[in-house]
C-alpha positions in Angstrom: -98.3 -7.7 -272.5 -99.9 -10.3 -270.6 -98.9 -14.2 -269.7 -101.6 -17.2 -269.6 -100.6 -21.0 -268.8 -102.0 -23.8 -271.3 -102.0 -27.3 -270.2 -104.4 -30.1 -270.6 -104.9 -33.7 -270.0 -104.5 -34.0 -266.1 -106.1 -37.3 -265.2 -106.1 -36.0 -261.4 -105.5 -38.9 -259.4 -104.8 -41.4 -261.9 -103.1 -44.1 -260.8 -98.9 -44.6 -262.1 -99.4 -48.0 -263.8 -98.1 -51.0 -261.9 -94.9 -48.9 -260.2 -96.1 -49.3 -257.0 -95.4 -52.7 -256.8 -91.8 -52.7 -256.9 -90.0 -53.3 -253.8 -88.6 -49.7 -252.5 -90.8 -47.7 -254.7 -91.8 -44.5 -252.8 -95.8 -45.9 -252.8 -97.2 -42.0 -251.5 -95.1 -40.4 -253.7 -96.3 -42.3 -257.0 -100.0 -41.7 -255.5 -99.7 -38.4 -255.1 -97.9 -37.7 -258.3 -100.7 -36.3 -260.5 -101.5 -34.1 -257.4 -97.7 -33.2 -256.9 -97.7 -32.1 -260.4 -100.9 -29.9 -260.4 -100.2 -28.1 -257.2 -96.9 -27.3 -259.4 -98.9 -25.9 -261.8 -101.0 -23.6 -259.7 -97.5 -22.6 -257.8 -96.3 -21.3 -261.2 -99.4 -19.7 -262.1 -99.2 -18.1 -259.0 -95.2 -16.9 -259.1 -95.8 -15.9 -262.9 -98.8 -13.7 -262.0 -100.3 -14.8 -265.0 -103.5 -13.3 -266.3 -105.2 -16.4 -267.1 -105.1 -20.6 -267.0 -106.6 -22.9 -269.8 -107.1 -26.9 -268.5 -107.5 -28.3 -272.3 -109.6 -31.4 -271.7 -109.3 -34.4 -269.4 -109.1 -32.7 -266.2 -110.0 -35.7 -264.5 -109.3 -39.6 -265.3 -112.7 -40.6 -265.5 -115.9 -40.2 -262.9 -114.9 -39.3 -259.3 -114.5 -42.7 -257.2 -115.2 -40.3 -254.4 -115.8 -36.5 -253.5 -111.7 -36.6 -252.3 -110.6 -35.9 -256.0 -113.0 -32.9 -256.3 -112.4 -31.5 -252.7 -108.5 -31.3 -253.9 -109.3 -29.8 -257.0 -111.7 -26.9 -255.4 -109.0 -26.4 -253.2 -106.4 -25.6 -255.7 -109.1 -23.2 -257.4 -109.4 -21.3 -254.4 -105.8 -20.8 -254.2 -105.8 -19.4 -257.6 -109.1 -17.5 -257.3 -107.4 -15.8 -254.3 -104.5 -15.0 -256.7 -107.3 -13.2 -259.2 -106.3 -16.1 -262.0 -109.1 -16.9 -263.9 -109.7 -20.5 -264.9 -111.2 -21.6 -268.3 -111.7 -25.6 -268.4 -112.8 -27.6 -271.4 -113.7 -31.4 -270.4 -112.2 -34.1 -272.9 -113.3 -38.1 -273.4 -112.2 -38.4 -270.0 -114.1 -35.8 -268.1 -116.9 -35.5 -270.5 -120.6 -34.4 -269.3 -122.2 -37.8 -269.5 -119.6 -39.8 -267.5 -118.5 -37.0 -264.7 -121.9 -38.1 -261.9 -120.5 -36.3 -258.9 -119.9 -32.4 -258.6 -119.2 -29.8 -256.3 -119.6 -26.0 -256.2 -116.4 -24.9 -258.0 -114.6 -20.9 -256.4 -115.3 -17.9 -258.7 -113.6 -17.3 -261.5 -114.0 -21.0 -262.7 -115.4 -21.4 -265.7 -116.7 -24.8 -267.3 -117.5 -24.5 -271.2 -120.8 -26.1 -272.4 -120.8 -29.1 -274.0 -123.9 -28.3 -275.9 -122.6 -25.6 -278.0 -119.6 -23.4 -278.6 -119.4 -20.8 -276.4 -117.5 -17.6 -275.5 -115.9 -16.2 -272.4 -114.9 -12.7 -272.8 -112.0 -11.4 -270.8 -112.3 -7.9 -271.3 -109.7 -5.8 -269.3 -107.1 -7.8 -271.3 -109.1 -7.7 -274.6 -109.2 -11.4 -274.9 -111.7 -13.7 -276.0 -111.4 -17.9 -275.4 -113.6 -19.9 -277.4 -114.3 -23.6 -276.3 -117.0 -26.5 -276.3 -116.5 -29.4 -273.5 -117.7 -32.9 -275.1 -121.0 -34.2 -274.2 -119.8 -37.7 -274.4 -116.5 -39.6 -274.1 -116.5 -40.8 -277.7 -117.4 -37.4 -280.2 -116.7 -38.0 -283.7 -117.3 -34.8 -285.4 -115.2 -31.8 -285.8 -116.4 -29.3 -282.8 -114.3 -26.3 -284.2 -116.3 -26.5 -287.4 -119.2 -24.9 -285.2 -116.6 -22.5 -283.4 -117.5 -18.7 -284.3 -115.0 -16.5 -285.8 -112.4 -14.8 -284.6 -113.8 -11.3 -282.5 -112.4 -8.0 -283.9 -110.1 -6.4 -281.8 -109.7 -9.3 -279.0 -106.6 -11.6 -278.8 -108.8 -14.6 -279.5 -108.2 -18.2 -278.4 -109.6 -21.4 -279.0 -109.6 -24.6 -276.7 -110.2 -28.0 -278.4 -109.7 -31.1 -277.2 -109.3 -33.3 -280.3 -106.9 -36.3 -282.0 -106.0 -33.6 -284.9 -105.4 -35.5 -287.8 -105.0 -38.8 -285.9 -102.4 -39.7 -283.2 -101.0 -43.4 -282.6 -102.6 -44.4 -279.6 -104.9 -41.9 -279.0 -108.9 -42.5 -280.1 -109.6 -40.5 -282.7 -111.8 -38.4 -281.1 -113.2 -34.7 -282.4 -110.8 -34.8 -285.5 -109.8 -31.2 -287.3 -107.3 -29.8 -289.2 -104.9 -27.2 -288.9 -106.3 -25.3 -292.2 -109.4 -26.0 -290.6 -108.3 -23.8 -287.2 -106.7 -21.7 -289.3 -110.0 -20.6 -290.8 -111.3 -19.3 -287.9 -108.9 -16.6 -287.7 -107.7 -17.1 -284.2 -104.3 -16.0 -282.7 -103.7 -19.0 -280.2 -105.1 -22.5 -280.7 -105.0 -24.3 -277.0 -105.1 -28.1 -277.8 -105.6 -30.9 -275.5 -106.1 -35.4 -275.6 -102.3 -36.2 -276.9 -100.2 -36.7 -274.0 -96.8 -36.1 -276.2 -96.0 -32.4 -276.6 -96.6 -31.4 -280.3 -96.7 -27.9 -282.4 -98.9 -28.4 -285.4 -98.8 -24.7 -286.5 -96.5 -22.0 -285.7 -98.4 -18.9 -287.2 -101.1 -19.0 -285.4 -100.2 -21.0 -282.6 -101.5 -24.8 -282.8 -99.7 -27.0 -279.8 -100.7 -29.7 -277.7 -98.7 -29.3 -274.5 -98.3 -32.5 -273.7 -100.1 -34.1 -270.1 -98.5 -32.5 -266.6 -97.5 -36.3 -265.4 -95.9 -39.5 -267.1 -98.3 -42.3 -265.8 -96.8 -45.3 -267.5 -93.3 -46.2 -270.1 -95.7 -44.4 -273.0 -95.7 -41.3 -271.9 -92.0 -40.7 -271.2 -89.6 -37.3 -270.9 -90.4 -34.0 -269.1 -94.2 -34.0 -268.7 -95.6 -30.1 -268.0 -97.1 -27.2 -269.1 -96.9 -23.8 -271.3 -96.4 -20.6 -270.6 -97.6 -18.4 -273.3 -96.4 -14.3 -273.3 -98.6 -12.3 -275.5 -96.4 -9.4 -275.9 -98.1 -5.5 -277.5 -97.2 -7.0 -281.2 -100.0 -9.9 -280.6 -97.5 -12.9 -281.2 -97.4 -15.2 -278.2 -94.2 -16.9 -277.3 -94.5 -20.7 -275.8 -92.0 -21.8 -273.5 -92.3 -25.2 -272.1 -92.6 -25.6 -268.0 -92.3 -29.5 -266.2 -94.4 -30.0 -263.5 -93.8 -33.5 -263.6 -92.7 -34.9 -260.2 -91.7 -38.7 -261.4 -90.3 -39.0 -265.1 -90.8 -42.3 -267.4 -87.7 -43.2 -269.6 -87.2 -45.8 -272.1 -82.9 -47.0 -271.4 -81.9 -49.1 -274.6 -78.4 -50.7 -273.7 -76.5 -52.2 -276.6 -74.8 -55.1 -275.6 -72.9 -55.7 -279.3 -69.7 -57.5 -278.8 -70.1 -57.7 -275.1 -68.3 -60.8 -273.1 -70.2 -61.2 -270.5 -73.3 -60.7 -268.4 -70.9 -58.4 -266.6 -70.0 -56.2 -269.3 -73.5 -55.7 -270.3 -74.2 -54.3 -266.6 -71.5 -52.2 -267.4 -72.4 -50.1 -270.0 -76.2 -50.6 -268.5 -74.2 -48.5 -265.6 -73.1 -45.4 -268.1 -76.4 -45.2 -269.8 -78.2 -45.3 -266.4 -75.7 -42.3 -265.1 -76.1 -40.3 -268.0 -79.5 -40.2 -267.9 -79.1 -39.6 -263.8 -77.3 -36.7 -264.8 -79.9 -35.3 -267.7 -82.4 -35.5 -265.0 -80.7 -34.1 -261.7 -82.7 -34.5 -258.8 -85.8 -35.6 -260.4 -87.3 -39.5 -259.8 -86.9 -41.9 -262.6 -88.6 -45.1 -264.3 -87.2 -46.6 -266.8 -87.6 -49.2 -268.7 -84.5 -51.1 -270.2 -83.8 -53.2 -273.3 -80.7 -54.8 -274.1 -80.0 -55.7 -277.7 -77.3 -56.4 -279.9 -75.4 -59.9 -281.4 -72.9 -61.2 -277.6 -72.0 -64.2 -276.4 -73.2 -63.3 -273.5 -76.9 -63.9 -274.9 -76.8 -67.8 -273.4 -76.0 -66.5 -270.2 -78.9 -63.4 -269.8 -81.1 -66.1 -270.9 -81.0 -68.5 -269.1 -79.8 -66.8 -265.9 -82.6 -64.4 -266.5 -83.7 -63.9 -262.9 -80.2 -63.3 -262.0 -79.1 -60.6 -264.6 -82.6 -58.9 -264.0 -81.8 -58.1 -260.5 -78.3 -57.6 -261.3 -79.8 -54.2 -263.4 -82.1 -53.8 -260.2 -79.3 -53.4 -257.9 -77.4 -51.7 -259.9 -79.7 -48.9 -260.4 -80.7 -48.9 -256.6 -76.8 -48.2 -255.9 -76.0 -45.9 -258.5 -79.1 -43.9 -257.3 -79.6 -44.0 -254.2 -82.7 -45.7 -254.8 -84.0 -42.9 -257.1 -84.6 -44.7 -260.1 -86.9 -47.8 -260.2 -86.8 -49.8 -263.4 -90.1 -50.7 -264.8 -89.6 -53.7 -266.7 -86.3 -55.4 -268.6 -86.7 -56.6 -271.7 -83.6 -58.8 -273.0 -83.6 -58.7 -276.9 -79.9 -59.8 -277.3 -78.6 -62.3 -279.7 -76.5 -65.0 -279.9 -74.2 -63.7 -283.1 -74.6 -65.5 -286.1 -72.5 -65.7 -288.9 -74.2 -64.1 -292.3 -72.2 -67.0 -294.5 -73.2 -69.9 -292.7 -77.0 -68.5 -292.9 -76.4 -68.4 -296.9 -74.6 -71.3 -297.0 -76.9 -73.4 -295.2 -79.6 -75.9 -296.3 -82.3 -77.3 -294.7 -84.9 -76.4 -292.2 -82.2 -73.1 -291.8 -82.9 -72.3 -295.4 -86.7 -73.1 -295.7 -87.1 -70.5 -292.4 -84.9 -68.2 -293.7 -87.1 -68.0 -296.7 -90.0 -67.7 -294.8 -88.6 -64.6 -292.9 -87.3 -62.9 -296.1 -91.0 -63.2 -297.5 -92.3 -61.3 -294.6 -89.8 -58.9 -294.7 -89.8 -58.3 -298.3 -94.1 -58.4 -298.9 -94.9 -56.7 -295.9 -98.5 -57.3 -297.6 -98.1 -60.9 -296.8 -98.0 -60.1 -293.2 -101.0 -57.8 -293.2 -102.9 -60.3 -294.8 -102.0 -63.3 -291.9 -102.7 -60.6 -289.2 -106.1 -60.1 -290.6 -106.9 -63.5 -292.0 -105.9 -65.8 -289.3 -104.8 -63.9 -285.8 -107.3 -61.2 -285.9 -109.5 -64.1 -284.7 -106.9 -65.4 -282.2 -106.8 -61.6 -280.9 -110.2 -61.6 -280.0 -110.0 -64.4 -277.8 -107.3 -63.4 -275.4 -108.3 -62.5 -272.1 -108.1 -58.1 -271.7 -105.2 -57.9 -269.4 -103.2 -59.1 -272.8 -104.1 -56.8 -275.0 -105.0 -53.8 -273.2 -102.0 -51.6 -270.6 -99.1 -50.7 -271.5 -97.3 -53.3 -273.1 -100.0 -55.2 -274.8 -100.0 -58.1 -277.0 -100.7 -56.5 -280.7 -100.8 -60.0 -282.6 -103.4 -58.5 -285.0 -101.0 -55.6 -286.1 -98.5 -56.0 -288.6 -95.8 -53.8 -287.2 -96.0 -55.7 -283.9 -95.8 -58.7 -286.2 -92.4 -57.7 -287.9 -91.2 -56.4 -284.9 -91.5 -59.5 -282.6 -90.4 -61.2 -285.8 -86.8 -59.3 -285.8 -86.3 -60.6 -282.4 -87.5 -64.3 -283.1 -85.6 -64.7 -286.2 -81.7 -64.8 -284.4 -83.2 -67.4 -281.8 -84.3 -69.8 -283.8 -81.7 -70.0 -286.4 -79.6 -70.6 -283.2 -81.6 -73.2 -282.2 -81.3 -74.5 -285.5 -77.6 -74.4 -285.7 -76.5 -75.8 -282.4 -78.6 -78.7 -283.0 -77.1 -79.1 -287.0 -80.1 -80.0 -288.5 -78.7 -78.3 -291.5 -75.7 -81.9 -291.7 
């Protein structure tokens, strides 16, 4: 029996997107946090004994700003060199060859695949064998395991890949492959990296992405960590998920249905906030919350906007003890409406109700304004719109329906109070 740790997508020292802004947040900690979270990583390796580690692709964020990121990264190595751990690293878009300019002497036992060709590292007391190819550029288009070699007779055999799979929303679809397509090779353990959301594509053999080690922004939310893989005499490895995550990203929807006022919705903001407090003991949260639902009390979270904001603010502060920070609140309540006087009335209320049902109904009809008339709007719009993590989609139709959904209550609203439909 022996135990090996699979992880990928590390983006050492990338930054926690925009968090560090926020009066009270702990500014080191979120700095250090991709650090925090490695040197977790090597601790485990280290208490587990393991035989081996695998870094899947994207080890770092992008080309060294300075030799700081790879002086902290040869000194974790030599921790785990002085522990006898191998490590076996494949680079990813990230990392890869052409964009990495800087470089430093790495300890022994720290092996880098080629990014020209497949190649092999044999661990031989174990009878293991680890296939990988690091990319030569960040954007690689063909399959890489198509040129992998087969499985080696006798050897536990293992394949690294950074890759998109079969495609993964919003990740670029970078050296695409297929799980018949792994299959084929005839290894035991297929050691994935570039999606950051923990995923098994295959159970016999083995296909996972592990997921990245640290949430960086409100997409990458949950426990962010690693695997622990034990290989036991019968040759079928057992995954068991480990965080390392040392700040964790949360979306906190709130329902404010029926609610009476302002108060009321901070409320029951309060018992989702706790319960997620008590999911999470100990650990540092963001989150991210979005009240919904048909209440009165839509007029007053409105237009008292700033207020109810940092109403939630405090409130998480207290309830805390300043150990969650909320990233953004979005308010998507509604004034309620009733369903008869929207099918009862005439007007400028029918003609837009009309208009909303044809979306809704011919989704096609939406695709076809996205990519006739906004597509062109899109392009214009300065970067900081459409790019991060809450960007402006206007081009894509699910965006479209979406902000849609929300829009629709408003304006009938509007239209009501004002009784343009007399």
């Amino acid at each position: 029996m022996f135990k090996f740790i699979h992880a990928a997508d590390i983006h050492l020292d990338s930054p926690l997107h925009k968090l560090d802004v926020y009066e009270g947040a702990p500014v080191d900690q979120i700095r250090q946090a991709t650090r925090a979270a490695f040197e977790n990583l090597v601790r485990l390796a280290i208490d587990q004994q393991v035989s081996f580690v695998l870094l899947s692709g994207d080890l770092y964020d992008g080309d060294w700003k300075d030799y700081n990121t790879g002086l902290y990264f040869v000194s974790q190595m030599r921790r785990l060199r002085d522990a006898q751990i191998p490590v076996l690293i494949i680079a990813g878009n990230h990392d890869a060859a052409s964009k990495i300019t800087k470089n430093l002497k790495l300890p022994k036992g720290v092996t880098i695949f080629s990014s020209n060709t497949p190649e092999t590292v044999q661990l031989s007391h174990m009878g293991v064998a680890v296939h990988g190819q690091s990319f030569a550029s960040p954007s690689i288009k063909k399959d890489l395991s198509a040129d992998y070699p087969p499985a080696q007779p006798g050897c536990f055999n293992i394949g690294m890949l950074h890759t998109c799979a079969t495609g993964k929303e919003g990740h670029a679809p970078y050296a695409p492959c297929s799980p018949d397509g792994l299959k084929s090779k005839g290894y035991d353990y297929w050691a994935l990296g570039h999606v950051h959301k923990r995923e098994t594509l295959n159970k016999d053999p083995v296909i996972i992405f592990p997921g990245n080690i640290q949430g960086r922004h409100i997409r990458e939310t949950g426990a962010k960590g690693c695997l622990l893989v034990t290989v036991p005499e019968n040759g079928k490895p057992k995954t068991e998920f480990i965080p390392l995550d040392v700040i964790r990203w949360f979306g906190l929807p709130v329902d404010a249905s029926g609610a009476d006022s302002g108060y009321e919705v901070i409320e029951r903001f309060k018992t989702g906030l706790d319960d997620l407090i008590n999911l999470n003991p100990g650990m540092p949260l963001v989150v991210r919350v979005i009240l919904s639902g048909d209440t009165v009390a839509h007029k007053d979270l409105v237009f008292s906007m700033e207020r109810w904001k940092n109403e939630i603010r405090a409130t998480a502060a207290d309830i805390s003890q300043e150990n969650v920070w909320v990233e953004k609140i979005k308010i998507h309540t509604r004034l309620p409406v009733s369903k008869t006087a929207l099918e009862t009335a005439d007007g400028p209320i029918r003609e837009l109700t009309a208009v909303f049902d044809e979306f809704r109904d011919h989704p096609e009809s939406l695709s076809l304004l996205a990519a006739e008339e906004l597509s062109a709007l899109e392009a214009k719009l300065p970067p900081e719109l459409i790019e991060g993590d809450d960007p402006l989609l206007i081009s894509d139709p699910e965006w479209l329906s979406a902000l849609l959904e929300q829009v629709k209550p408003m304006l009938m609203q509007r239209l009501m109070q004002k009784g343009v439909s007399e």
